[in-house]
N, C-alpha and C positions, 0 to 999 in steps of 0.2 A: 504494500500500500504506500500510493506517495501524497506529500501535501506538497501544495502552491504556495509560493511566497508571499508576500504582501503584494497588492498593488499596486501599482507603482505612478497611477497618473497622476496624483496628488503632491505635491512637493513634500516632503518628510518634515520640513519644520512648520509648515504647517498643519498637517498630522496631528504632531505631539502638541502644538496647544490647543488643538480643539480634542483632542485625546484629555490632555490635563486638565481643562476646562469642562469637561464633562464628567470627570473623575471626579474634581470639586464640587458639582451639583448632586452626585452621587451620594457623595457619604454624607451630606449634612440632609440629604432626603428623609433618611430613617434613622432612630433609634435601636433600631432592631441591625444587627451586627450582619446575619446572613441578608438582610435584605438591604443594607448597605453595601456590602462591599460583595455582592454576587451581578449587580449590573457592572460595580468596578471593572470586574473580570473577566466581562463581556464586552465593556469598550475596548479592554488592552486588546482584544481579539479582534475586534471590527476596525479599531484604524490601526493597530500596530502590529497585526499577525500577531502576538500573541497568544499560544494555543494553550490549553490544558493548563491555566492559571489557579493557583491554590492559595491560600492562606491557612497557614499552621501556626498554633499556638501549645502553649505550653500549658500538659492539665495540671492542675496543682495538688491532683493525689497524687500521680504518680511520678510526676517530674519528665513526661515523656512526651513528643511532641505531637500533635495529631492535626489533622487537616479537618479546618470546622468548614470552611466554606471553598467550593473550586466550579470551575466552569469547565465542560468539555469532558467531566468525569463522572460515570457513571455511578449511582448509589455502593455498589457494592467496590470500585473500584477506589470510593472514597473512606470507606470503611477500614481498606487495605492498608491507607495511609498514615501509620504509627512508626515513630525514629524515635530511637534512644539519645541521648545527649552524642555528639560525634559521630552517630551511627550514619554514614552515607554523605551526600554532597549538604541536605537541610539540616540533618545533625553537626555537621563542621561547622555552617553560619549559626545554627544558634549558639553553640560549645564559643566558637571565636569572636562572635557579633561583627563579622565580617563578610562582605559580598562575595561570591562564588561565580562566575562564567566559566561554562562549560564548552566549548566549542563542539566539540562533538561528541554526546554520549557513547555513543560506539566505544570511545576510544577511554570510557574514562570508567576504573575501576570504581570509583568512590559512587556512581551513578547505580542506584541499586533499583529505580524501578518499580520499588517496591506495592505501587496501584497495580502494576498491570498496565497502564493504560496506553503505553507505547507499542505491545504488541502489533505486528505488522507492519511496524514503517523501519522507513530505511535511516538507522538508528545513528549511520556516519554523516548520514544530512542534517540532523537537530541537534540544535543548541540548547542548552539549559542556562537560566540563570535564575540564579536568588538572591534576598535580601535579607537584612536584619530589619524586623518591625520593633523598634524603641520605644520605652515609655521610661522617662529621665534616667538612660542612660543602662537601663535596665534592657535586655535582649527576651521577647518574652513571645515570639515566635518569628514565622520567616512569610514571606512572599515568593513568588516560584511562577517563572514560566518557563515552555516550551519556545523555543523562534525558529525559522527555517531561513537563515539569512538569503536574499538576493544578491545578486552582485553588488558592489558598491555599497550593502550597508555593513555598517562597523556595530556590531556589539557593545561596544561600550555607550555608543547614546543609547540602545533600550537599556544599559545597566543605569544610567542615570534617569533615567522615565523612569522605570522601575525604583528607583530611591527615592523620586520624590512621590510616587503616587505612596509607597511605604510609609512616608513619612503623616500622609494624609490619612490613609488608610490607620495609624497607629492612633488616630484621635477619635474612631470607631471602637477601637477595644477599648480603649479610657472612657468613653462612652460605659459603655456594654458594662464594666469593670464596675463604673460607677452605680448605673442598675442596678445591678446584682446586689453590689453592697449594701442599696439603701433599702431592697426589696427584705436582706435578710434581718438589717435592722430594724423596718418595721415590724417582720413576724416573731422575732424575739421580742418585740417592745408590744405585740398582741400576746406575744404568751406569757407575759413577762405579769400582762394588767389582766391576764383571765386568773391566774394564778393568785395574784394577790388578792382579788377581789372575789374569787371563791373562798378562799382562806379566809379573808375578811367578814365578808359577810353572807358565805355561806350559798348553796342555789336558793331560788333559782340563780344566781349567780348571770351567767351572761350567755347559756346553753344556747346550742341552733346556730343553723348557718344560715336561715331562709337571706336574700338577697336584703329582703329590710331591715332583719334584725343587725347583720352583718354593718349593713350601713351607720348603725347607728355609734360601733366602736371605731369605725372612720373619725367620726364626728366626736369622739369622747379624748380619741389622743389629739385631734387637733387643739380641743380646748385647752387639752391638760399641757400644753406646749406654751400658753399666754396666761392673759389676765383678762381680757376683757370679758364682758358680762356674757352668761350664755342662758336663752328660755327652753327649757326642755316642754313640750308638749305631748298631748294623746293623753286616751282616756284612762279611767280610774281602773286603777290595778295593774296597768302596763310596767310599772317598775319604775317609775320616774326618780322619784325618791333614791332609789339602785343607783341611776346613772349618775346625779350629781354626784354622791358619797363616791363613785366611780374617778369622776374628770378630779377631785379635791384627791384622790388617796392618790393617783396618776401627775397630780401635779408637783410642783418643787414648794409650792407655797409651806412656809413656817408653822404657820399660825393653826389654829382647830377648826377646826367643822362644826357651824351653829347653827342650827334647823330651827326656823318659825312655821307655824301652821296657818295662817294665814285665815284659814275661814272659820278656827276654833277658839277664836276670842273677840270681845266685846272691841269698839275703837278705841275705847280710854285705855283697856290694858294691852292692848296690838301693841299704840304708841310706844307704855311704859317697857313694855318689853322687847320692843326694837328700837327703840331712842333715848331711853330713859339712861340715867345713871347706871352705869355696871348691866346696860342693857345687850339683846343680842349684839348689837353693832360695833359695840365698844370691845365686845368680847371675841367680836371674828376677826378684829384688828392681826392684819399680816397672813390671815386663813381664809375662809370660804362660809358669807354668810347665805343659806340657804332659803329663800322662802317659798315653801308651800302655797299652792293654789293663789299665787299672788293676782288672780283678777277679782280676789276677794278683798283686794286691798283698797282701801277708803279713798275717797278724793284728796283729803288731806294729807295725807300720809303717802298716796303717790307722787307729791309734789316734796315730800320730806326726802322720801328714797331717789328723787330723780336728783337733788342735792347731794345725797352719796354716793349716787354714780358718780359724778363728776369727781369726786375725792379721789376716785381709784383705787379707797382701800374703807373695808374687805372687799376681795372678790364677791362679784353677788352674782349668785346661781337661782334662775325662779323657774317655778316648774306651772303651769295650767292645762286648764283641761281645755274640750272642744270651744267652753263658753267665754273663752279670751277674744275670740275673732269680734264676736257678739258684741261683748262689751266695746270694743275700741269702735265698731260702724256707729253705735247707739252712743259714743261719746261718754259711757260709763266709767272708761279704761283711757287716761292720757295717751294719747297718739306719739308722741314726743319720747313720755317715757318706753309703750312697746317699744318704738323703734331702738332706742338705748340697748331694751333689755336684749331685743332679738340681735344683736353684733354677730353671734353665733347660734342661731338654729338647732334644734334637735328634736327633730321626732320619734316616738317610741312607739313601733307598733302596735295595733291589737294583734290579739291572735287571729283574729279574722283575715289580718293582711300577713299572717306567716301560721299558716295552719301546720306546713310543713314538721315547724319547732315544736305542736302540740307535745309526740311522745316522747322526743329527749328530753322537754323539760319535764313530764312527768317522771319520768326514770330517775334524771337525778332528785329532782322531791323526795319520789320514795327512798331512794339508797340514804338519804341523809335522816329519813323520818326512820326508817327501819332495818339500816343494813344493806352493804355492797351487798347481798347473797340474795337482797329478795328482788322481785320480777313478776311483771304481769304478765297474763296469759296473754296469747295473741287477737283472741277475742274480745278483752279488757283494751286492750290496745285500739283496736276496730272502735268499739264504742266509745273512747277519747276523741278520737278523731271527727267520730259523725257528729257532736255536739257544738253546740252556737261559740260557748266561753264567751257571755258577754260580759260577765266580770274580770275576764281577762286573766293572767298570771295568779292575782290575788284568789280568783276563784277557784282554777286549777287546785293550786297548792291546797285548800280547804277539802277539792276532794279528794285530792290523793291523802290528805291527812288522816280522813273518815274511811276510806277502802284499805290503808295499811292496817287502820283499828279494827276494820271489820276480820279480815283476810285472817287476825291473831298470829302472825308470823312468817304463813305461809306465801304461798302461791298469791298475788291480786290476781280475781278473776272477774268475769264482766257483769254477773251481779253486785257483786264489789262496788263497782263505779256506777 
C-alpha cells in the first residue's frame, strides 16, 4: 500500500498559517480534551499531510504512556498504543523531553509500531516525528505524526509546526487537568457535606439522587462558599430547616447557628427575641441567624431585619413556604426586603417532584429508627411509592416510624405502611 504526499498547489507557508490558525480555533472550541485536539489532528492531515496523528499522555497510575486521542487510527489500533518511559521513538521524547524525526521508519530500530497501524505501507517512505507536550517545564506526554515527505520539503519545518501546534495543544491538557481536578474537589466537598450532615443531624439527612433533590446540594455548597443572604423555599416538611443547618455547618462562619420561628410568637416577643438585648441577633453575631417561615414576619420588623441585612453580620438564612410569593404580589411581604433575602435561591423539593427519593429515604428512616438489619418487603416498598406524601419528608418519616413499631423488629411489610 502506498500514500500520496501533500499537495503541493498551495504554497507551504501558506499552509502552515492557515494550518496554525485553524489549530488555534480548534482547541479553544472545547473543553473536552478529545474533542479539542481530535479536529487538531485532522487539520495537520488536510493541509500538512500529516497522517496517523496521536496524542499520548502520561497515566498517572501507572507512569506509562498511552495514546488518548489520534486521527487515522482505528479503535483497537489505538488501544494498542501503551510505551513505557524510553520504551521506542515516544518513550525516548517523553524519558528526554526532546523532539525525535524519524526519516524513515524502515530504517529505525527504536520505531516499534506498536498500533499496528503502519501495516502495508512502504515503511522506507514515512517519516515519523514527535514532540514533547509541556506543562511548566514538566514533559507529560508527546505528539506524533506520520509524513511522506515530497521533494523539496524539509522535515524540520513540520518538526516546528508540530512544536508549536504542541505547545497549543499542551493548554488542552491544563485544561482537561484542571477539570478533573475541580470535578474531584467538588465530589469530595459533596461527600465530605453528606457525611457531616448525616452525622450531624442524622436522615433523612440528604438521601436521593432525583435531578431536584441533587440540585439542591448545588445550591447548598454555593452558599456555604459566601455570606450573602440565602431564602430556602417549598412546602412544609421538605427539610428546609435540614438545608440551612446544612449551608451554616458547610460554611467557614465562627459564630453559632440561631433558629427563630417566625410564625410561633406574638410581634412584641418576635421583636424581643430577634432584636432585643442578648436577642437572636446579637447572639448569631459572626454565625448564621436562621429564620423560620419568615413571611410570617411583621411589617415592622421587616423593615428592622432589612437594616441587618445591610450590617452583613449575622449571616441570615430565611426559609418560607409557597405563601411568600403571595405575600410580596399582595404587598404583605417588602418587595425590597425579598429581593435582599432571595441573593441566593433555594428550592427544596416535594416529594411529589422526586418520587424517585420516596424508598431511599425511607430505608435510611428505618435503618436509623431500627437497625442496618431491618428492611421492607418489596410490597411495602410498592405501597411507599403509590402514595401522595403531601406532608412531604416530615410525613414519610412519621410513617416509617409507626411501620418499624408495628413490624416489632422484623420484616416492614405492606400492611405495615
Amino acid at each position: 500500500m502506498t500514500e500520496s504526499a501533500t499537495p503541493r498547489s498551495t504554497p507551504r507557508t501558506v499552509r502552515e498559517l492557515r494550518a496554525l490558525y485553524r489549530v488555534s480555533q480548534a482547541v479553544g472550541a472545547s473543553l473536552d480534551l478529545t474533542e479539542a485536539v481530535g479536529p487538531v489532528l485532522r487539520i495537520l492531515a488536510e493541509e500538512l499531510g500529516m497522517q496517523r496523528g496521536t496524542l499520548a499522555l502520561v497515566d498517572p497510575g501507572t507512569g506509562e504512556l498511552v495514546i488518548e486521542v489520534a486521527h487515522g487510527l482505528t479503535p483497537a489500533e489505538i488501544r494498542r498504543g501503551r510505551y513505557r518511559v524510553g520504551e521506542g521513538v515516544m518513550g525516548r521524547v517523553l524519558e528526554r523531553g526532546e523532539p525525535m524525526v524519524i526519516p524513515s521508519i524502515g530504517a529505525e530500530p527504536l520505531f516499534l509500531d506498536r498500533t499496528g497501524a503502519r501495516a502495508g505501507l512502504d515503511r522506507s517512505r514515512v517519516a515519523f516525528l514527535c514532540v514533547p507536550v509541556k506543562l511548566g517545564g514538566e514533559t507529560v506526554g508527546v505528539l506524533s505524526a506520520d509524513r511522506l515527505p515530497a521533494a523539496g520539503d524539509a522535515l524540520e519545518d513540520d518538526l516546528r509546526v508540530l512544536q508549536v501546534v504542541a505547545a497549543l495543544v499542551a493548554q488542552a491538557v491544563r485544561t482537561q487537568r484542571q477539570l478533573r481536578s475541580d470535578r474531584r474537589a467538588l465530589e469530595e466537598e459533596n461527600r465530605r457535606l453528606r457525611e457531616a450532615f448525616q452525622e450531624r443531624y442524622g436522615p433523612p439527612a440528604w438521601v436521593g439522587q432525583s435531578p431536584a433533590r441533587a440540585a439542591v446540594w448545588d445550591q447548598v455548597r454555593l452558599a456555604a462558599r459566601g455570606r450573602s443572604p440565602a431564602l430556602i423555599t417549598g412546602a412544609p416538611g421538605t427539610g428546609r430547616g435540614f438545608v440551612a443547618r446544612a449551608i451554616h455547618a458547610a460554611s467557614a462562619l465562627p459564630g453559632p447557628f440561631v433558629e427563630v420561628p417566625c410564625a410561633e410568637r406574638e410581634p412584641a416577643d418576635l421583636e424581643r427575641a430577634l432584636f432585643g438585648p442578648g436577642g437572636a441577633a446579637e447572639r448569631a453575631a459572626g454565625g448564621t441567624l436562621y429564620l423560620k417561615d419568615v413571611e410570617r414576619l411583621p411589617p415592622d420588623l421587616q423593615a428592622v431585619l432589612l437594616r441587618l441585612l445591610r450590617t452583613g453580620d449575622p449571616r441570615i438564612v430565611a426559609s418560607a413556604g409557597p405563601e411568600l410569593a403571595e405575600a410580596v404580589r399582595r404587598g404583605a411581604f417588602r418587595d425590597d426586603l425579598y429581593r435582599r433575602l432571595a441573593a441566593l435561591p433555594i428550592h427544596v423539593p416535594s416529594l411529589s417532584e422526586a418520587q424517585a427519593d420516596v424508598v431511599p429515604l425511607a430505608r435510611a428512616l428505618l435503618a436509623r429508627l431500627a437497625g442496618q438489619a431491618a428492611r421492607f418487603s418489596e410490597e411495602a416498598e410498592a405501597a411507599l411509592r403509590s402514595r401522595a406524601w403531601p406532608g412531604n419528608v416530615a410525613e414519610l418519616e412519621g410513617v416509617v416510624r409507626e411501620a418499624a413499631a408495628r413490624a416489632g423488629g422484623g420484616e416492614v411489610r405492606a400492611e405495615h405502611v
